[in-house]
C-alpha positions in Angstrom: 99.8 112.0 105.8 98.8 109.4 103.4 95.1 107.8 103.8 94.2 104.9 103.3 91.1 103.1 102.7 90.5 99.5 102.6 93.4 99.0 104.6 91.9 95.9 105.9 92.1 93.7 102.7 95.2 92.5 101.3 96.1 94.9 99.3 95.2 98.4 101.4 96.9 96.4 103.8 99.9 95.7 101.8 100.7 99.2 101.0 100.0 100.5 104.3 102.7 98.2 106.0 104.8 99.2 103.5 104.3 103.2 104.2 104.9 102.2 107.9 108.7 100.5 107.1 109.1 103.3 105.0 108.4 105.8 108.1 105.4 107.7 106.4 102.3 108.7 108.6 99.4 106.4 107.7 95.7 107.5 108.3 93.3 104.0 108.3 90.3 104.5 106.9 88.0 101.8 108.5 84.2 101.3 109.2 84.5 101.0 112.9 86.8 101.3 115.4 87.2 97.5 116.1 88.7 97.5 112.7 90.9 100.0 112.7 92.6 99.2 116.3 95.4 96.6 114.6 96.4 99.4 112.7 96.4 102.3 115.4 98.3 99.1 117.1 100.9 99.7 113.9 101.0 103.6 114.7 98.5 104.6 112.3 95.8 107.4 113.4 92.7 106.1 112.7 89.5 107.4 111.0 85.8 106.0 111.1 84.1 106.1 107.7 81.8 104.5 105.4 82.6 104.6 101.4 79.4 106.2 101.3 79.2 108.7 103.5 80.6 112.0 101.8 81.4 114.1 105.2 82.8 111.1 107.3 85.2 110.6 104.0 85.7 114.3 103.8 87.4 114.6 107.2 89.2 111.0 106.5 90.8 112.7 103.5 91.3 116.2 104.8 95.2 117.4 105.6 96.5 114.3 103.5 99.2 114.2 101.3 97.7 111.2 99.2 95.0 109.5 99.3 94.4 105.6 98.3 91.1 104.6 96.8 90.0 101.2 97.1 86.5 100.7 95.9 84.6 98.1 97.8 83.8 95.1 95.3 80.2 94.5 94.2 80.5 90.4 92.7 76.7 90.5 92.6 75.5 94.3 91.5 72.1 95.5 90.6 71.8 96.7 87.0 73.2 99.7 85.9 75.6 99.4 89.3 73.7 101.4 91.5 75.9 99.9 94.3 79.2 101.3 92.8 77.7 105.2 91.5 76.7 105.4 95.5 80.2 104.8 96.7 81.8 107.1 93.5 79.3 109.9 94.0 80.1 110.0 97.7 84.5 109.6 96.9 84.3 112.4 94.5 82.5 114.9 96.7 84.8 114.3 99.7 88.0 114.3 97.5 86.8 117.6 96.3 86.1 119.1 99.6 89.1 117.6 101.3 91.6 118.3 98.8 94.6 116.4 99.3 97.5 117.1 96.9 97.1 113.5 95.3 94.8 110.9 94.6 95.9 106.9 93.8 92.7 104.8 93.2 92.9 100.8 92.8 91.4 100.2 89.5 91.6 97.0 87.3 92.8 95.2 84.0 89.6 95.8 81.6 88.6 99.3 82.6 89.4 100.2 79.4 86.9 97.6 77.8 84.0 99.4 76.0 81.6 96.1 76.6 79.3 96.1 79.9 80.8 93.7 82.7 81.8 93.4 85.9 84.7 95.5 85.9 82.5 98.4 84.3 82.2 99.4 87.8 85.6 100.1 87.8 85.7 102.0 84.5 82.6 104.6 86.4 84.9 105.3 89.0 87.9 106.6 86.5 85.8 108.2 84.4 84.2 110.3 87.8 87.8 110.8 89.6 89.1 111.6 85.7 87.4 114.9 85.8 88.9 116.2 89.2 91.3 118.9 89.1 93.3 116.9 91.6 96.2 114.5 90.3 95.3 111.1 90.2 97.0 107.6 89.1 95.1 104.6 88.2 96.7 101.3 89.6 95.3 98.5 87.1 96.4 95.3 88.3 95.8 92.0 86.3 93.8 88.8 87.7 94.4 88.7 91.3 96.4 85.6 92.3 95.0 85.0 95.4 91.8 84.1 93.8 93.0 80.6 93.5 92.3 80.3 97.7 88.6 79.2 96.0 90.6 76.1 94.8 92.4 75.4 97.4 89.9 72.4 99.1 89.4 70.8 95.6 92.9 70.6 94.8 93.5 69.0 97.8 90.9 66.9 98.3 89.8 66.3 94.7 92.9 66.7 92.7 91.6 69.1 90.5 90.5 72.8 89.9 87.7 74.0 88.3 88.2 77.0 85.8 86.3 79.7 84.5 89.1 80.5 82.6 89.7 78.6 78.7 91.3 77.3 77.7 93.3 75.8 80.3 96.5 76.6 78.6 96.2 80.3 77.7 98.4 82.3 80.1 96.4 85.0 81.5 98.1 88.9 83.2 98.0 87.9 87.1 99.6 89.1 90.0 100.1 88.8 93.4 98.2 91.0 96.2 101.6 91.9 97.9 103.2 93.2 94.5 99.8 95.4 94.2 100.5 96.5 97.7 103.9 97.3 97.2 103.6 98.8 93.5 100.9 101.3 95.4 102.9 102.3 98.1 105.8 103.3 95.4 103.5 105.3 93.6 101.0 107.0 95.9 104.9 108.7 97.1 105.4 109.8 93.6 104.5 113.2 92.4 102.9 113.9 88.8 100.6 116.3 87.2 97.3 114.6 85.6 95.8 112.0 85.2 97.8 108.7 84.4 97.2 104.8 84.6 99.6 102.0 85.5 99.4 98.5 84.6 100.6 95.8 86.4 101.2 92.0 86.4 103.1 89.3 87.5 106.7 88.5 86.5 105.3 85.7 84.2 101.5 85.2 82.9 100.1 82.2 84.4 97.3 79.8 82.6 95.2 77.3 84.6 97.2 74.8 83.8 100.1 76.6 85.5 98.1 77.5 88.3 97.1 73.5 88.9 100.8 72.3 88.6 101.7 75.2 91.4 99.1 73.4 93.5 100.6 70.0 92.9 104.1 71.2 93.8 102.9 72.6 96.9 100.0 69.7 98.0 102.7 66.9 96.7 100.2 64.7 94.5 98.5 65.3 90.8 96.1 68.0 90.5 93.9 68.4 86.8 91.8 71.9 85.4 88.6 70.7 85.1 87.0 73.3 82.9 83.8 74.3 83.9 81.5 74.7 80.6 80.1 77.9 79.7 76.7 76.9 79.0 76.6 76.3 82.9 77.9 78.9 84.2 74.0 80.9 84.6 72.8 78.0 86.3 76.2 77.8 88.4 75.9 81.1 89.6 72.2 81.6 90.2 72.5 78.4 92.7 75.2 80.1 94.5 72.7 83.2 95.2 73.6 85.3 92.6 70.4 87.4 91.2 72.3 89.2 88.2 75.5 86.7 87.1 75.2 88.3 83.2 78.1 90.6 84.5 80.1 88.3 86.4 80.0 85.9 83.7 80.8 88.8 80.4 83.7 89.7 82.6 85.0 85.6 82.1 84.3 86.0 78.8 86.1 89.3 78.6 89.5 87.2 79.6 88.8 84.2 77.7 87.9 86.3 74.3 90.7 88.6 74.8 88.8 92.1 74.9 90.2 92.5 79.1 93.5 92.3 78.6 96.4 94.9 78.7 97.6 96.5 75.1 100.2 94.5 73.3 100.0 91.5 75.2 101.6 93.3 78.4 104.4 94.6 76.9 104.3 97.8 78.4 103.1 96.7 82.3 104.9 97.2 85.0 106.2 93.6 86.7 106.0 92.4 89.7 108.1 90.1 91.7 106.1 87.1 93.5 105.2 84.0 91.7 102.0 82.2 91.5 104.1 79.4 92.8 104.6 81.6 95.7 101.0 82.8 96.2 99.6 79.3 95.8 102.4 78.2 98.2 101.0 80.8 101.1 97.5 79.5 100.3 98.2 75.9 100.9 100.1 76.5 104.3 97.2 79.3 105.2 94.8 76.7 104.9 96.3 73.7 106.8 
């Protein structure tokens, strides 16, 4: 049985459609039954669980084969990411009374950086499942693709996108949610000793300016970067409700300094197959 959490999002939903054409029982995690009904629709058995509830996520895990992590994201987190040491307290002590025979937990490019951001979160929660006794990969995926969705309304309607990313002609590691899914579901059916992490990006890196000429090809007329300045961004973020942006806005600098990144430029990451020409393609239909 392989478990999955998060199977709701794209990319727990990604690798568990993939588990199902590869004929392997599938367990949805899910916070409530509504939720989880598409999937026992699929042929998945179903559990109900909350990512911090140890016991509920204790029987979710119990009798499986693997189990995927997918920590729920916290874009606006208290300091010292109270939000995120709940959810890994409450993982570690079910994976340690469930016991499956393997772990695979969604981590991210950067959580190997030693300076405080927003991905730190992710760096707690491979440090915690790091001292388990059970074997467990770490998937870290570059700058999700699918992130360019927020763009989608400006590149049509505006001709231009707005980046937090500089400059506009720096290729950055991305990749597409589907090649996550489908890099997970190949390795959660692996089996290794230890502890070991896996990089993964795109077939090509992709800078803004890339991402804006993908939007032109698929919208038909001239779309710009528009860089949004950094002596903004505070302001920015605080008027869209944020109450602490300081991480959200180290992890941008993280990218755009060079400190999250993967070693030697990527040379060593796995590849995926789907373009950002393909992803912003999707996003453009999706949203007409």
């Amino acid at each position: 049985m392989y478990t999955v959490t998060g199977i709701t999002g794209k990319v727990g939903g990604a690798l568990a459609r993939k588990l199902l054409e590869a004929e392997q029982p599938v367990r949805a995690v899910v916070r409530d039954a509504a939720k989880g009904q598409a999937w026992a629709n699929k042929g998945c058995e179903v559990a109900i669980a909350e990512m911090e509830d140890v016991d509920a996520l204790a029987q979710a895990f119990a009798g499986s084969e693997a189990v995927f992590i997918l920590p729920p994201s916290e874009f606006d987190p208290e300091p010292g990411y109270p939000e995120a040491q709940k959810v890994i307290d409450a993982v570690v002590a079910a994976l340690k009374a469930a016991r499956p025979a393997r772990v695979l937990c969604l981590s991210t490019i950067g959580a190997d950086a030693t300076e405080n951001n927003l991905l730190t979160q992710r760096t707690m929660m491979e440090e915690a499942l790091s001292t388990l006794s059970i074997p467990v990969t770490f998937l870290r995926p570059g700058w999700f693709l699918e992130n360019s969705l927020w763009d989608v309304a400006s590149a049509r309607d505006e001709g231009l996108i707005r980046s937090f990313l500089i400059p506009a002609d720096k290729p950055f590691a991305m990749v597409a949610t589907e090649d996550i899914g489908r890099t997970a579901a190949e390795l959660i059916q692996q089996v290794w000793t230890g502890t070991r992490v896996v990089e993964l990006e795109g077939p090509a890196r992709v800078s803004p300016n890339d991402l804006a000429k993908a939007f032109a090809n698929a919208l038909g007329h001239p779309v710009r970067v528009e860089i949004v300045p950094r002596d903004t961004w505070e302001t920015l973020f605080r008027g869209q409700g944020m109450k602490n942006p300081l991480p959200r806005m180290r992890m941008l600098d993280g990218f755009n300094e060079g400190w999250i990144d993967f070693p030697g430029n990527g040379d060593l990451a796995l590849k995926g197959i789907v373009s950002a020409e393909t992803v912003i393609g999707n996003l453009v239909k999706s949203a007409s």
